[in-house]
C-alpha positions as YAML, in Angstrom:
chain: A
units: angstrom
residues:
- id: 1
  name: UNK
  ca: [127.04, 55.28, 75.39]
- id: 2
  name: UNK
  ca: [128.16, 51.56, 75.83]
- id: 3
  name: UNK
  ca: [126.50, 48.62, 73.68]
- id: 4
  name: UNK
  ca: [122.80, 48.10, 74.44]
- id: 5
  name: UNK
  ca: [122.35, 45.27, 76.77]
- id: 6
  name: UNK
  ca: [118.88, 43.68, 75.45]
- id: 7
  name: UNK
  ca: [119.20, 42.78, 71.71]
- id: 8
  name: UNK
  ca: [116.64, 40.95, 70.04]
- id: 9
  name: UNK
  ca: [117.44, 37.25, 70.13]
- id: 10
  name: UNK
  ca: [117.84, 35.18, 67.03]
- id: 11
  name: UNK
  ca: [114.47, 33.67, 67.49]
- id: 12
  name: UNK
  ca: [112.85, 36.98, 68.18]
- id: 13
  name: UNK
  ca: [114.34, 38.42, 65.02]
- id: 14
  name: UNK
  ca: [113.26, 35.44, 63.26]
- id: 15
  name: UNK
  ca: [109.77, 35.33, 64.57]
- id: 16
  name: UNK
  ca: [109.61, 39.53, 63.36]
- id: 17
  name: UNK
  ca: [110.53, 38.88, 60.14]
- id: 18
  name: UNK
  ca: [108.19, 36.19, 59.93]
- id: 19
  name: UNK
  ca: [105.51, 39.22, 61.08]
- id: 20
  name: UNK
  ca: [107.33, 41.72, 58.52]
- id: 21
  name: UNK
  ca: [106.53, 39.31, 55.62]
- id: 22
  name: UNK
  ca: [102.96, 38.73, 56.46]
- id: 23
  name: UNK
  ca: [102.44, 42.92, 56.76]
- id: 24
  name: UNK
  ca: [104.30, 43.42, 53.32]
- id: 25
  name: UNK
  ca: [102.17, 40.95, 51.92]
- id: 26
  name: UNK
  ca: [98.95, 42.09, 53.95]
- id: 27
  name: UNK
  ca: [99.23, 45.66, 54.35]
- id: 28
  name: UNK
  ca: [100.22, 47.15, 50.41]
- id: 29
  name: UNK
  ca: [99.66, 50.70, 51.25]
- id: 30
  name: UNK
  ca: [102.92, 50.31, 53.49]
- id: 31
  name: UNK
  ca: [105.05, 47.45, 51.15]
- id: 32
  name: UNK
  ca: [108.21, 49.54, 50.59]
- id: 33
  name: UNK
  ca: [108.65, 50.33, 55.16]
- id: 34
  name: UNK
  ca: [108.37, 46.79, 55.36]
- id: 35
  name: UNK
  ca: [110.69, 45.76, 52.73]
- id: 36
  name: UNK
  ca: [113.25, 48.19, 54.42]
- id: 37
  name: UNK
  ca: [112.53, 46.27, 58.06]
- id: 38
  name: UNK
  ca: [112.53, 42.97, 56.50]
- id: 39
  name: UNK
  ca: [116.33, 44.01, 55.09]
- id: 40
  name: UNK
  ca: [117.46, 45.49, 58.25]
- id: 41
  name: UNK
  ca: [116.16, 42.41, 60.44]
- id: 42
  name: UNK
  ca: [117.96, 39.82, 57.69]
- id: 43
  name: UNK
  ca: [120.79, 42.46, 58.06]
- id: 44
  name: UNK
  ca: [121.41, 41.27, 61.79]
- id: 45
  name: UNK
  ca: [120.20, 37.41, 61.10]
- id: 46
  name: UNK
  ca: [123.31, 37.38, 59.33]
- id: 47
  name: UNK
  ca: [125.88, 38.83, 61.78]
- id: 48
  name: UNK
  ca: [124.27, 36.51, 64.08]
- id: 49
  name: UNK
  ca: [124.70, 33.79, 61.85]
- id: 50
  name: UNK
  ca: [128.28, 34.58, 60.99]
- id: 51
  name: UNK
  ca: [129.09, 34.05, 64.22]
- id: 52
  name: UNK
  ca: [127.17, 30.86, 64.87]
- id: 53
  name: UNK
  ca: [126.69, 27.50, 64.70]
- id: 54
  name: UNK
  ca: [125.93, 25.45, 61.90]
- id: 55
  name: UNK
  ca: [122.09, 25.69, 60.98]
- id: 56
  name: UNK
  ca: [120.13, 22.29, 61.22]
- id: 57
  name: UNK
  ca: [117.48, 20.72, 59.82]
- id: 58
  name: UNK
  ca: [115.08, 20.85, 63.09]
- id: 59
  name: UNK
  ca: [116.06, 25.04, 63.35]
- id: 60
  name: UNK
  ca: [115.13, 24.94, 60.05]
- id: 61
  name: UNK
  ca: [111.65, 23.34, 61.02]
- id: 62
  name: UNK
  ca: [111.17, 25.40, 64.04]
- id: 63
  name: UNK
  ca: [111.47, 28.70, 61.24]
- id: 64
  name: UNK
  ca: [108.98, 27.01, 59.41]
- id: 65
  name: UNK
  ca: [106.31, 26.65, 62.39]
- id: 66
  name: UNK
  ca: [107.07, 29.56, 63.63]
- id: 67
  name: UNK
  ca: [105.79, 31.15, 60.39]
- id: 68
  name: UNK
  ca: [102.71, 28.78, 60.07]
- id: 69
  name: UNK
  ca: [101.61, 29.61, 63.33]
- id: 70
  name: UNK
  ca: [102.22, 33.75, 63.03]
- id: 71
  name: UNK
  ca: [99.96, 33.15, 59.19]
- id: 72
  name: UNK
  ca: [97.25, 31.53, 61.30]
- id: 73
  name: UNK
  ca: [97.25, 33.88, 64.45]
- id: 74
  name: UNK
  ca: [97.27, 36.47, 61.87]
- id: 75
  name: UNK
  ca: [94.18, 35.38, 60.36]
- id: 76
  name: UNK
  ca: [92.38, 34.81, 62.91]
- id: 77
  name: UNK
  ca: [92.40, 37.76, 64.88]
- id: 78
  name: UNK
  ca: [92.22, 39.78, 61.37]
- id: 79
  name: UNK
  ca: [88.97, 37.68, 60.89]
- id: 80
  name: UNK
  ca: [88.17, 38.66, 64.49]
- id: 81
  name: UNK
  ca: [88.46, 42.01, 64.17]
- id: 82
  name: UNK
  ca: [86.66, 42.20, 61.80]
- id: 83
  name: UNK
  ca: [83.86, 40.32, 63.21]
- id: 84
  name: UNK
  ca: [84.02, 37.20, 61.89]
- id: 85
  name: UNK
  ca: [83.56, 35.00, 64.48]
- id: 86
  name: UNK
  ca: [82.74, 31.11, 62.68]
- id: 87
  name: UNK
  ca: [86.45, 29.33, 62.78]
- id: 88
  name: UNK
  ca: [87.82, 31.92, 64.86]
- id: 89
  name: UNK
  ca: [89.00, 30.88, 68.39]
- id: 90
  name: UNK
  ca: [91.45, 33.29, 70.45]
- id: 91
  name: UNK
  ca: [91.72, 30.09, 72.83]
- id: 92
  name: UNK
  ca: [93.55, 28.78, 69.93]
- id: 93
  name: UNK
  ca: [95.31, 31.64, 68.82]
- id: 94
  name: UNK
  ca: [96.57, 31.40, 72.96]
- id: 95
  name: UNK
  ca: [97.57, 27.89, 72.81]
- id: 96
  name: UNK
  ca: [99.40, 28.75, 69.01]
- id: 97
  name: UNK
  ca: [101.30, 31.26, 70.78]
- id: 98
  name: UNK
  ca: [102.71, 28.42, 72.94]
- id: 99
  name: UNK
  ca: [103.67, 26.86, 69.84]
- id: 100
  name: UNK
  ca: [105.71, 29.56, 69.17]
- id: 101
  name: UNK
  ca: [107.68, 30.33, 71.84]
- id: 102
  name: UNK
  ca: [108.91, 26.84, 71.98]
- id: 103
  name: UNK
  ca: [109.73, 27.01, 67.97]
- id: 104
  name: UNK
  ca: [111.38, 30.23, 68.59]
- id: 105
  name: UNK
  ca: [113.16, 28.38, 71.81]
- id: 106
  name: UNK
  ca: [114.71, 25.76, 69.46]
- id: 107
  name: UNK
  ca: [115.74, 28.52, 67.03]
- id: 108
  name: UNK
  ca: [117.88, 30.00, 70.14]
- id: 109
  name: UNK
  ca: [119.36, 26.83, 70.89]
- id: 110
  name: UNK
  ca: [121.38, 27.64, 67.81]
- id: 111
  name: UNK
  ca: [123.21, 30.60, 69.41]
- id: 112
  name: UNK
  ca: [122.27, 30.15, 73.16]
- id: 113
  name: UNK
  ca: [121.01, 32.80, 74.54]
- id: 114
  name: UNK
  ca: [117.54, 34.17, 75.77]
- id: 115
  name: UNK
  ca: [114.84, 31.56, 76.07]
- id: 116
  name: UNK
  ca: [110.94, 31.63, 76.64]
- id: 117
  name: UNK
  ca: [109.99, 29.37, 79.41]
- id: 118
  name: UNK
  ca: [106.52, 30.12, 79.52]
- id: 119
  name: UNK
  ca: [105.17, 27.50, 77.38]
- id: 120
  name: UNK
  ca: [101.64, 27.12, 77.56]
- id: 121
  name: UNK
  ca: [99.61, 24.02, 75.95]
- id: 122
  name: UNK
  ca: [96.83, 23.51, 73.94]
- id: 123
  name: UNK
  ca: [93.85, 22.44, 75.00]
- id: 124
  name: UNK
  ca: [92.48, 19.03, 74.57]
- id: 125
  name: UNK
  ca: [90.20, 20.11, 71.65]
- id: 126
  name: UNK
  ca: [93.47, 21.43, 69.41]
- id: 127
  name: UNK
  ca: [95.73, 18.45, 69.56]
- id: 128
  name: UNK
  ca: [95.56, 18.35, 66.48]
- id: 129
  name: UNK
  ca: [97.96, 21.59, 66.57]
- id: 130
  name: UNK
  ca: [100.34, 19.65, 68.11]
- id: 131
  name: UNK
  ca: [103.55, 19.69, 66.60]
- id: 132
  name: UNK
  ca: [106.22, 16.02, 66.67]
- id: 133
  name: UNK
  ca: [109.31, 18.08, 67.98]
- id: 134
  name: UNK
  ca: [111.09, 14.90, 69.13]
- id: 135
  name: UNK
  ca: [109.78, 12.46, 66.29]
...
């Protein structure tokens, strides 16, 4: 069989281990099969790194909203499901997911490759969400 032809992306392997870490935190009856994705997926961060760039200060960033935003999507459609509803908006969680795909696009401008272009924006009543990319 010849190499696969769809590998997960720096910025998508990023943006799982982001989602690893919250479960291993979150989800204790299953710690050790996350610990054991979490070192696979830093595993193939670092071939990918190897063989890249030099890391910046913004990709840096980007990692770090990228995280913030999967802890608050997280907890707010945990609190959801659960059916807590005060301080729970999936209109926010939509417009954080827009957030992330662009923080996950400047994590693959690193290495090139795949991009997101569907970037959605938050509505007028989150700006606060918004992030200073270019500032």
């Amino acid at each position: 069989m010849s190499k696969r032809r769809y590998l997960p992306t720096l910025s998508e392997l990023v943006d799982r281990l982001s989602i690893a870490q919250l479960k291993e935190v979150f989800i204790t009856e299953h710690k050790d099969e996350y610990a054991k994705e979490i070192a696979d997926i830093c595993h193939d961060i670092q071939m990918i790194l190897d063989d890249s760039q030099e890391i910046t200060a913004d990709t840096i960033r980007a990692v770090v909203v990228l995280s913030q935003m999967n802890l608050h999507i997280w907890h707010n459609e945990s609190n959801y499901r659960k059916g807590i509803k005060d301080g729970n908006n999936l209109e926010l969680t939509h417009g954080l997911n827009g957030i992330r795909n662009t923080a996950k696009n400047k994590i693959q401008e690193v290495v090139g490759g795949r991009k997101d272009y569907k970037i959605d924006c938050l509505a007028a009543e989150f700006k606060d969400w918004e992030i200073s990319w270019d500032e």
